[in-house]
C-alpha positions in Angstrom: 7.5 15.6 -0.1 5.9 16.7 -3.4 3.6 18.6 -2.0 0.5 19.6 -4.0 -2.3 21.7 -2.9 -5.4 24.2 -4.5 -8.9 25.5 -4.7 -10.8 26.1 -7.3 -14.4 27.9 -7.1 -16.4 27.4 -10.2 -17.1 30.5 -11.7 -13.9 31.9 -11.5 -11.9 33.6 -14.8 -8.8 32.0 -16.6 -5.7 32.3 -14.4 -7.1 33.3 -11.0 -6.5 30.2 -9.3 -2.8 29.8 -10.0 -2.2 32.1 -7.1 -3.5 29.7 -4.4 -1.6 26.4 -6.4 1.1 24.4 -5.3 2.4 21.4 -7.3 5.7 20.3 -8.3 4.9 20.9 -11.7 2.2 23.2 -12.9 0.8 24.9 -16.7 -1.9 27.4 -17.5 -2.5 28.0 -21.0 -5.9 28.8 -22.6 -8.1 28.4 -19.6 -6.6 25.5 -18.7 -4.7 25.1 -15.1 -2.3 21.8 -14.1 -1.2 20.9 -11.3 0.9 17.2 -11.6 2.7 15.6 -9.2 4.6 12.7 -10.9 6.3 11.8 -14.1 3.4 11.1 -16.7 4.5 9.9 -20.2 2.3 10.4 -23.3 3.0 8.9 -26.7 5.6 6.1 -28.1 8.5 8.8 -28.6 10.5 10.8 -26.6 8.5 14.2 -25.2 9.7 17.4 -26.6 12.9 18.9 -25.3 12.5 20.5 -22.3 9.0 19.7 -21.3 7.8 19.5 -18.0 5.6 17.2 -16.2 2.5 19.5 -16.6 3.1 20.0 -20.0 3.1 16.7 -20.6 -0.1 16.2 -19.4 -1.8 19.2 -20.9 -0.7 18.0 -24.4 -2.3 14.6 -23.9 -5.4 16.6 -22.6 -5.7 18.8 -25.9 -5.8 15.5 -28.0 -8.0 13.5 -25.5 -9.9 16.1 -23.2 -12.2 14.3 -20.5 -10.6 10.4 -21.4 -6.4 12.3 -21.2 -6.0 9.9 -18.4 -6.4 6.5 -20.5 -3.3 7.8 -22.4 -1.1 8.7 -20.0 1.0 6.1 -18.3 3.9 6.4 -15.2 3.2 7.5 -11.7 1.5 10.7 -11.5 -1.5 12.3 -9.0 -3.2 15.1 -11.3 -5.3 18.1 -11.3 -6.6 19.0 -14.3 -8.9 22.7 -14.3 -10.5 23.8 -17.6 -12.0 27.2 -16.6 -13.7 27.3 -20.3 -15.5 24.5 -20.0 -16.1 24.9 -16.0 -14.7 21.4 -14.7 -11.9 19.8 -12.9 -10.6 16.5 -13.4 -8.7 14.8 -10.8 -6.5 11.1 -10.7 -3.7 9.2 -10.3 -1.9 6.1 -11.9 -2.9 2.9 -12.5 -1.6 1.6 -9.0 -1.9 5.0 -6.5 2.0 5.7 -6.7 1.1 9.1 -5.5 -1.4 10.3 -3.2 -4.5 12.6 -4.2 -7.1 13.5 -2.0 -10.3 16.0 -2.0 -13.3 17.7 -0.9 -16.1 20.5 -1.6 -15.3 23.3 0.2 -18.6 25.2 2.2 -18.8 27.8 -0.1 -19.1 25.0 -3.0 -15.3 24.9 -4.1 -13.3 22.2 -4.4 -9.9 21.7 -2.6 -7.6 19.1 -3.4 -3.8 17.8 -2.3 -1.5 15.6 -1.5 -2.4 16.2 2.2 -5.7 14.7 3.0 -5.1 16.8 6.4 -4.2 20.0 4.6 -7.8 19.1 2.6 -9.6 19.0 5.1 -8.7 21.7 6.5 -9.6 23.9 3.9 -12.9 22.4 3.5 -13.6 22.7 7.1 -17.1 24.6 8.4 -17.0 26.7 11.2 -16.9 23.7 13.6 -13.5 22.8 12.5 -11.3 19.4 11.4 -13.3 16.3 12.8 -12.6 13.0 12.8 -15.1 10.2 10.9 -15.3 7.4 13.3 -16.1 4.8 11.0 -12.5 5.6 9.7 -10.9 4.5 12.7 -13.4 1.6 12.9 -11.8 0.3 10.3 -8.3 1.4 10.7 -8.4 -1.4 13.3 -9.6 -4.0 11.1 -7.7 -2.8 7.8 -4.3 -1.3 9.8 -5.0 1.5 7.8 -8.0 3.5 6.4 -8.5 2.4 2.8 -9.7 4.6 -0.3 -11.3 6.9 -1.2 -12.5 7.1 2.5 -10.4 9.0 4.9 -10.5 9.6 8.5 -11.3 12.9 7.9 -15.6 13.2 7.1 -16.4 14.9 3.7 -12.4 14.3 2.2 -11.8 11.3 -0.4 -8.7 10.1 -1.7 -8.6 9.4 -5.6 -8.1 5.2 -5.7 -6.2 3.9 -8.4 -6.4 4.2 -11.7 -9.6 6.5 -10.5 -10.8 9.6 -12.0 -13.0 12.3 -10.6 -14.8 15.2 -12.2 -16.5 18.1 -11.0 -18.8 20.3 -13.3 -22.5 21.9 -12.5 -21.8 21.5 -9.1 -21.8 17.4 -9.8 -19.1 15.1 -8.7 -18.6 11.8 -10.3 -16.2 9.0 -9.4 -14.8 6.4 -11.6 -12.4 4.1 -12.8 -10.7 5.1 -16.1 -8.6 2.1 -16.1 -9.4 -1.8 -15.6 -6.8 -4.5 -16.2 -7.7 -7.4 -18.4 -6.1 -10.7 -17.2 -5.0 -13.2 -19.9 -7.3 -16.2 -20.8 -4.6 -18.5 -21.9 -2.7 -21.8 -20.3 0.5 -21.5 -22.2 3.6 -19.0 -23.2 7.0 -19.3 -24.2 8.8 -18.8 -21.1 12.2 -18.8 -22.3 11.0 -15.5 -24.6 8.4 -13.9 -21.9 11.3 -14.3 -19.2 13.9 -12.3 -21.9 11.4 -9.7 -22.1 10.8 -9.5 -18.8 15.0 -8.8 -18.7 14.5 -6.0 -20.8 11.4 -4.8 -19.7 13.1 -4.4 -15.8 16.3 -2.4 -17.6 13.9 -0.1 -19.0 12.0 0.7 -15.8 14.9 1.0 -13.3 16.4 3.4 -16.6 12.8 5.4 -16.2 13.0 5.4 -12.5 17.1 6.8 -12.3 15.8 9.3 -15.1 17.0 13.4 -13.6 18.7 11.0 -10.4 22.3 12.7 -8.8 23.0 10.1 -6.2 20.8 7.1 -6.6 20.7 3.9 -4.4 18.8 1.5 -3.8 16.7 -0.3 -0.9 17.8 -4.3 -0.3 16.0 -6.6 1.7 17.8 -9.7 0.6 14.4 -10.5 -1.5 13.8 -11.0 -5.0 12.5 -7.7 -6.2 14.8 -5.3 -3.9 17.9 -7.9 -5.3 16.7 -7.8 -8.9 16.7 -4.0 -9.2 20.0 -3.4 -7.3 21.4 -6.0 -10.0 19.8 -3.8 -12.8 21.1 -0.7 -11.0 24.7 -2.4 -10.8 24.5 -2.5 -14.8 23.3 1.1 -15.0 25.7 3.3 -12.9 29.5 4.0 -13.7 30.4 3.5 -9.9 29.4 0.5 -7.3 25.5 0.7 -6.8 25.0 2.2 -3.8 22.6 -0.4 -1.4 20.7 0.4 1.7 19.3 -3.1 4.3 18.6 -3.1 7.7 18.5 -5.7 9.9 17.1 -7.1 13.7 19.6 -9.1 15.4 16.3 -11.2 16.1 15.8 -14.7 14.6 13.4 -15.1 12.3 13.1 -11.4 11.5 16.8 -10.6 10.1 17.8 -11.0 6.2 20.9 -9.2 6.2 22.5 -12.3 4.7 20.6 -12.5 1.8 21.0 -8.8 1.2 24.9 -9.5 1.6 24.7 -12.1 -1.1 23.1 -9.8 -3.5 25.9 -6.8 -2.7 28.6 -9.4 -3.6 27.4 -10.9 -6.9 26.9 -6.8 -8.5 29.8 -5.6 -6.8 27.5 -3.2 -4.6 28.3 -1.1 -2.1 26.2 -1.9 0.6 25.5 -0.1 3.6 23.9 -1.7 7.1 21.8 -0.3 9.8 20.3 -2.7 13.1 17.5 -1.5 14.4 17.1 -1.9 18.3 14.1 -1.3 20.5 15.5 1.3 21.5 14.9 3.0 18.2 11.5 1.9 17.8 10.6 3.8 21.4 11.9 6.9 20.0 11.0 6.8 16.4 7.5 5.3 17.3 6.0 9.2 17.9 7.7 10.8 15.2 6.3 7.9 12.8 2.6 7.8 14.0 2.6 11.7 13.5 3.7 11.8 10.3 1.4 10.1 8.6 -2.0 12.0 7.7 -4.0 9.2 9.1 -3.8 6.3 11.6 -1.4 4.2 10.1 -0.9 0.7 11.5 2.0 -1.0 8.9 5.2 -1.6 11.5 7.7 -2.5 8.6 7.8 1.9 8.6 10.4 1.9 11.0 12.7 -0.4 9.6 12.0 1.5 6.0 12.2 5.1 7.8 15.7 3.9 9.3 16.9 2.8 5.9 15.6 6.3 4.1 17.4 7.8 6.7 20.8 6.0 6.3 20.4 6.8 2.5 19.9 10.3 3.0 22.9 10.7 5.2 24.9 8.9 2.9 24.3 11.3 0.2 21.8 10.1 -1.9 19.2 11.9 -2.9 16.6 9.2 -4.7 16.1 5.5 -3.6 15.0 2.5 -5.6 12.4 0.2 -3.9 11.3 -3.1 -5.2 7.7 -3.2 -4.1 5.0 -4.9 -6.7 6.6 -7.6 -7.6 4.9 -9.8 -5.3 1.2 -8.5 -6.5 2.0 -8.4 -10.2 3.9 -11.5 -10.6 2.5 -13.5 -7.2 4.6 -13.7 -4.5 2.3 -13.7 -1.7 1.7 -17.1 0.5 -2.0 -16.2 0.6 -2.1 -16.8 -2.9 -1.3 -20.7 -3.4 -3.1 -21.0 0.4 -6.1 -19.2 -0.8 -6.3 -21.7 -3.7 -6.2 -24.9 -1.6 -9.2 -23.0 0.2 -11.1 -22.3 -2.9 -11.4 -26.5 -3.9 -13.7 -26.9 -1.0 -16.4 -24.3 -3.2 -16.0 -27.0 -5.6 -18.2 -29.7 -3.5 -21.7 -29.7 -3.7 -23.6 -27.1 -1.3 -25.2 -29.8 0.5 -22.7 -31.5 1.3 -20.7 -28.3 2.7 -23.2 -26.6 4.4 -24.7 -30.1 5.8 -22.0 -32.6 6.9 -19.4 -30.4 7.1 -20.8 -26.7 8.3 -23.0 -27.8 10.6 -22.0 -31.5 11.3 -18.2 -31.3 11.6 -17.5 -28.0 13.1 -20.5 -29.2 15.7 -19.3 -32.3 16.7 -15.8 -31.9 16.2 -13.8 -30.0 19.3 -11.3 -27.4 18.3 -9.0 -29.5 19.9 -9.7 -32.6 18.2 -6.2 -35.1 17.0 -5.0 -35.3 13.1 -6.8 -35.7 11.1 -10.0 -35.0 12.3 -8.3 -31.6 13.7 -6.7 -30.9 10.9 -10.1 -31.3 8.6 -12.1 -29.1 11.1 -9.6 -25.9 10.9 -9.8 -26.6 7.0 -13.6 -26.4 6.7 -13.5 -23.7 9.7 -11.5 -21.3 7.2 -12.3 -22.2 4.0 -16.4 -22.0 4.5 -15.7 -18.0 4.9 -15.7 -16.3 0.8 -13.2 -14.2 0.0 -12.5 -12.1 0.0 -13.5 -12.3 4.1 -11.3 -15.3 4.5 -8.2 -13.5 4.0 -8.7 -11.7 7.5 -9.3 -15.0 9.3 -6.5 -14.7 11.2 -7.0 -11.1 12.5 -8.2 -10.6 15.4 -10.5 -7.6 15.0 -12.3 -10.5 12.9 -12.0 -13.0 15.5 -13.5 -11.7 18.5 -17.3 -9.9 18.7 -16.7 -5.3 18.5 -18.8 -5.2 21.7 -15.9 -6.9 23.8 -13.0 -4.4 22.1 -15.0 -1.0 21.4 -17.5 1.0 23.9 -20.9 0.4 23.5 -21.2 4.5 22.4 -18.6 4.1 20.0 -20.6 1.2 18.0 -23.2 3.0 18.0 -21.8 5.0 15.4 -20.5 3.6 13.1 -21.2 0.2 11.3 -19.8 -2.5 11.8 -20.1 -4.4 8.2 -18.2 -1.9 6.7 -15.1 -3.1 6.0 -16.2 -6.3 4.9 -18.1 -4.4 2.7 -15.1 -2.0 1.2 -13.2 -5.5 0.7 -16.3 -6.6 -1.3 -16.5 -3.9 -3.6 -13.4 -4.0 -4.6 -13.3 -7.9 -5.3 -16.6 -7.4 -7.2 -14.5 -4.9 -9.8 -13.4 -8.0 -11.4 -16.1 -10.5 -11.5 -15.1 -13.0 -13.8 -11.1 -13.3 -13.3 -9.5 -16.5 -12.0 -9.3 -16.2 -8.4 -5.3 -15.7 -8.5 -6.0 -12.8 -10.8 -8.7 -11.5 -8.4 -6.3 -11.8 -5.7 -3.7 -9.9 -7.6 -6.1 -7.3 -8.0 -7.4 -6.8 -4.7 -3.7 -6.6 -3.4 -3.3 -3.7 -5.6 -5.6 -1.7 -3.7 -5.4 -2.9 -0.5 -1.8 -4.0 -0.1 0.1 -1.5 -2.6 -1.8 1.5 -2.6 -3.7 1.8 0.5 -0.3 0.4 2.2 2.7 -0.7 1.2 3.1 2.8 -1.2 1.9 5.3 2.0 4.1 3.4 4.0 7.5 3.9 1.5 6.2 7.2 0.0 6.0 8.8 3.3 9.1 7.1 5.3 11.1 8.2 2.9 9.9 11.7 2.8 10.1 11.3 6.4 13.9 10.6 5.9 14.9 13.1 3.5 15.1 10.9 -0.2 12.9 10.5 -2.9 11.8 7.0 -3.9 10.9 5.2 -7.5 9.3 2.3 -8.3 10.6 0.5 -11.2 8.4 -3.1 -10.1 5.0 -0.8 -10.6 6.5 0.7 -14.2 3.1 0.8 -16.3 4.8 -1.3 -19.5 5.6 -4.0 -16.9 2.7 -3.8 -15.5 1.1 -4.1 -18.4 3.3 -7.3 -19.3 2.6 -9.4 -15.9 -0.8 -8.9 -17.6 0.1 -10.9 -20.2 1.6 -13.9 -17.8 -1.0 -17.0 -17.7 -1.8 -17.6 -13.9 -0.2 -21.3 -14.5 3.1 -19.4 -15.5 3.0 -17.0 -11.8 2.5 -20.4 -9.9 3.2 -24.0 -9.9 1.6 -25.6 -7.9 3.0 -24.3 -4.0 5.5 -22.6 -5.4 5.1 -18.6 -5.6 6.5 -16.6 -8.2 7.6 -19.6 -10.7 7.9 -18.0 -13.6 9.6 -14.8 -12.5 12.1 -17.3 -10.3 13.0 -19.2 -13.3 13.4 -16.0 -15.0 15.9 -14.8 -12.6 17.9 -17.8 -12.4 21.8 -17.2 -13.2 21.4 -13.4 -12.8 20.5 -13.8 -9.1 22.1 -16.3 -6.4 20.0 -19.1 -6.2 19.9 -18.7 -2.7 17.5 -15.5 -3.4 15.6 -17.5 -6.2 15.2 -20.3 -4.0 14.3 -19.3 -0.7 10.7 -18.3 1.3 9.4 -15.1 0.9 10.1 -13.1 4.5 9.0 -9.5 3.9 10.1 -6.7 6.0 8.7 -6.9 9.5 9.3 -5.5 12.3 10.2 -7.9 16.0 8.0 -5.6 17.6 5.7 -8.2 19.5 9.0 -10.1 20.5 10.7 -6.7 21.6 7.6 -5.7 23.8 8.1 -9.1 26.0 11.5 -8.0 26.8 12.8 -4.4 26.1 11.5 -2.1 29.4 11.7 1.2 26.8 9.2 -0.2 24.9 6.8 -1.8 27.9 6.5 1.7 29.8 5.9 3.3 26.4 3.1 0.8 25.6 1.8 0.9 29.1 1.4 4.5 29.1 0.5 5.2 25.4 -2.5 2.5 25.9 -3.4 4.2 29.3 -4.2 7.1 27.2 -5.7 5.3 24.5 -8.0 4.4 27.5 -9.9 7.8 28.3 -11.1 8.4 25.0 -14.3 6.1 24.9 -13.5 4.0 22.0 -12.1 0.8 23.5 -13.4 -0.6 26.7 -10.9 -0.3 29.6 -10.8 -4.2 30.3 -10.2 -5.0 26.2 -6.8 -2.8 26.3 -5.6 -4.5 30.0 -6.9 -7.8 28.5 -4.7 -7.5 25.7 -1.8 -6.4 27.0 -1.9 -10.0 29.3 -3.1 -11.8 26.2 0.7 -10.7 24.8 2.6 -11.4 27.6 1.6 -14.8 28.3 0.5 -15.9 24.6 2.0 -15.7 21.2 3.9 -12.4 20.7 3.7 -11.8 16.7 -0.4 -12.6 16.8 -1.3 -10.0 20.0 1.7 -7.8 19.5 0.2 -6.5 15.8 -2.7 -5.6 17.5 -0.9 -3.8 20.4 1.4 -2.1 17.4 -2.1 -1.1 15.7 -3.6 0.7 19.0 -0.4 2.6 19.6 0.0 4.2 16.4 -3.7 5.3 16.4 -3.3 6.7 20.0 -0.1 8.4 19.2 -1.7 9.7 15.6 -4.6 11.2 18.3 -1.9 13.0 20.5 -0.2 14.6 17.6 -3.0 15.7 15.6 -5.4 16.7 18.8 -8.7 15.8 16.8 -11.8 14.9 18.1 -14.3 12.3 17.3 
């Protein structure tokens, strides 16, 4: 991992803390200490021959000080220390690529790292490394502990496209970077999607840049296919690919990834996953992450990593992004069939329908009157609420799942209320661009990029992005919302973009994502029924969940649907097996 760590004490001279640093890349010139972990680019041109990360980054901040971050694009988690002027400035890119987090340290420091573990550990009193219960509160409503809280009380992480600053003993937190979604109906598609051609060639270039062995991941799907094709024009040999699949219906895309090896001439590679494997690597996983992390598509990503790295390569391509910058999630064009009902008057909707229909109606009612209840049922929740509807953290009342002592401390509106602040960052965008934006934060960099980042350190590779390159970032921007979509279908203009490079049967075909069987697996596979049993027996003497709410929903899975109850049973292992590595107390 690139592993980044310090303290700095106000106060202290020019050069002293350089001692205690550790960064991939680091500078000290003039007062002024770096520690970067990323590959920032400043400027139009090429940098200077032979610079390094940190120097990048400490020429931007001699021509832009306190605002250095607004000019500095790529992925990057940085620590800037101006002993002159007494301050530190800490961030990362635009979408959280790379983790950051902090904390003041007793005596008044501050101590900062990749490791929001190895933070607060250095910022720990006397009584030693707690853990925040709120933070696991709403680990089990988020399946993972969103920024710039962690589980850990008194250590932040650095959001995206956030900046923090320390001087006279003051902290201040803020975004340095806002997006600013287009206003415009129309575009020349036939140009936007050429550029978009040449925009991709330019980020998988970026992301191959200082590469020995590269390959790339391939889940059959349009951004994993896309950048192996790119890759394929790129590299002298075969492009080196890297899938896994189930042996499950309705979990296994190994196909699709096949189709995509044989139109660039790839060399792909091919791992199943067994339940087997997910009872052994189940531990390791949970362990390894710095906080209760609840995302189950890290095995099957952890496996692939893995296969890489024994393969040879040392740096894997991975297509996530695409789906948040050019809208490829379902929730968006079902979010928008929700969002018409806000368009009838109030009355009406919170009359007839709220407290008329969902009255009279029974849940069980035939079409259409059925039908029309679930509508009104879901769609009378705001977003950005509604798009937890289904969970069932959401679904059923904290005082049946948690201890009474637990909810007495913590509260229990806060995660609807960390969802809400983020949606309110972008007040007056269309609500696809809202969307968009919220599954920036919540989905890529509280998420999907933790998940990736650390799987594949996990497995011995480094990974790039070239979907989350800032220039084509910066030019979904510049995609009208009525280009993304048409209508129900996701992703139009990127699709018609990609047709005749990719097989139309990638182009064409219903987004799947990466999961994991697990909830299937658990009805069948004894490995992974004792290791559930006992892992939630444990789970059980720790006064968080009541006794009868972990028995209850173990029944719930075996007699009712096995995807809906076995997430939640995926969510409680991985915190109770984070607990038994870590040994931390609430």
């Amino acid at each position: 991992m690139a592993d980044m760590f310090g303290i700095w004490s106000p106060g202290q001279p020019a050069g002293s803390p350089a001692a205690a640093w550790r960064a991939p890349s680091r500078a000290s010139v003039d007062g002024v200490e770096i520690c970067i972990d990323g590959q920032p680019r400043y400027g139009t041109g090429p940098p200077p021959s032979g610079e390094s990360p940190a120097g990048t980054l400490l020429r931007a901040y001699r021509d832009h000080g306190d605002e250095v971050f607004r000019s500095v694009t790529g992925p990057f988690a940085a620590v800037i220390v101006d002993t002159r002027r007494q301050r530190a400035l800490l961030a990362v890119d635009r979408v959280g690529i790379r983790p950051l987090s902090y904390a003041l340290t007793p005596e008044g420091g501050l101590a900062f790292g990749s490791s929001a573990l190895a933070v607060a550990e250095a910022a720990a009193g006397p009584a030693g490394v707690r853990l925040d219960p709120q933070a696991v509160y709403d680990y089990m409503y988020l399946h993972m502990v969103p920024s710039p809280a962690t589980v850990y009380p008194g250590v932040r992480k650095v959001p995206p496209a956030g900046r923090v600053i320390l001087a006279a003993g003051r902290l201040l937190e803020e975004r340095y970077w806002q997006p600013e979604f287009p206003r415009r109906t129309g575009g020349d598609a036939r140009a936007l999607g050429e550029e978009l051609h040449r925009r991709l060639r330019v980020a998988v270039e970026r992301a191959l840049a200082g590469a020995v062995n590269p390959g790339a991941f391939l889940s059959g799907g349009l951004d994993s296919s896309t950048v192996v094709g790119v890759l394929a024009q790129l590299v002298p040999v075969p492009a080196r690919t890297f899938s896994v699949g189930f042996n499950t219906e309705g979990y296994d895309e190994l196909a699709f990834a096949r189709l995509a090896v044989s139109r660039f001439g790839a060399r792909g590679e091919e791992y199943i996953v067994t339940p087997e494997d997910v009872a052994a690597a189940l531990p390791v996983i949970a362990g390894a992450y710095d906080e209760p992390f609840g995302n189950s598509s890290a095995i099957p990503t952890y496996f692939c990593a893995r296969m890489a790295h024994g393969a040879g390569i040392d740096r894997l391509l991975a297509g996530d992004g695409g789906d948040e910058i050019f809208a490829g999630n379902p929730h968006y064009t079902r979010q928008a069939l929700f969002e018409h009902y806000w368009r009838l008057p109030g009355p009406l909707r919170s009359g007839l329908l709220e407290k008329g229909l969902l009255k009279w109606v029974p849940e069980d009612a035939a079409w259409p009157l059925g039908k029309l209840r679930s509508y009104v049922q879901q769609a009378s929740i705001p977003l950005p609420k509604r798009l937890h509807s289904w969970n069932f953290m959401f679904r059923e009342a904290p005082t049946s799942i948690f201890t009474a002592g637990f909810l007495d401390r913590i509260d229990q509106d806060h995660p609807v209320a960390v969802m809400d602040a983020t949606w309110a960052e972008v007040p007056d965008a269309p609500v696809l661009d809202k969307l968009l934006y919220f599954d920036w934060k919540f989905v890529l960099a509280d998420n999907d990029l933790r998940k990736v980042g650390r799987m594949c350190e996990l497995g011995g590779v480094e990974v790039r992005y070239p979907m989350l390159d800032t220039e084509l970032l910066d030019f979904s921007l510049r995609i009208p919302a009525q280009l993304k979509i048409r209508g129900q279908n996701l992703r139009h203009f990127y699709k018609e973009a990609m047709r005749g490079f990719l097989p139309d049967q990638i182009v064409d075909k219903t987004k799947h994502g990466f999961g994991l069987p697990f909830g299937v697996w658990l009805k069948s596979s004894p490995g992974l029924i004792r290791l559930a049993a006992d892992t939630l027996a444990s789970l059980a003497t720790r006064d968080i969940f009541r006794p009868d709410f972990l028995a209850g929903i173990q029944a719930q899975h075996r007699d009712g649907h096995p995807g809906y109850y076995g997430y939640v049973i995926w969510d409680l292992l991985m915190l109770e097996q984070w607990l038994a590595a870590r040994r931390l107390g609430l």
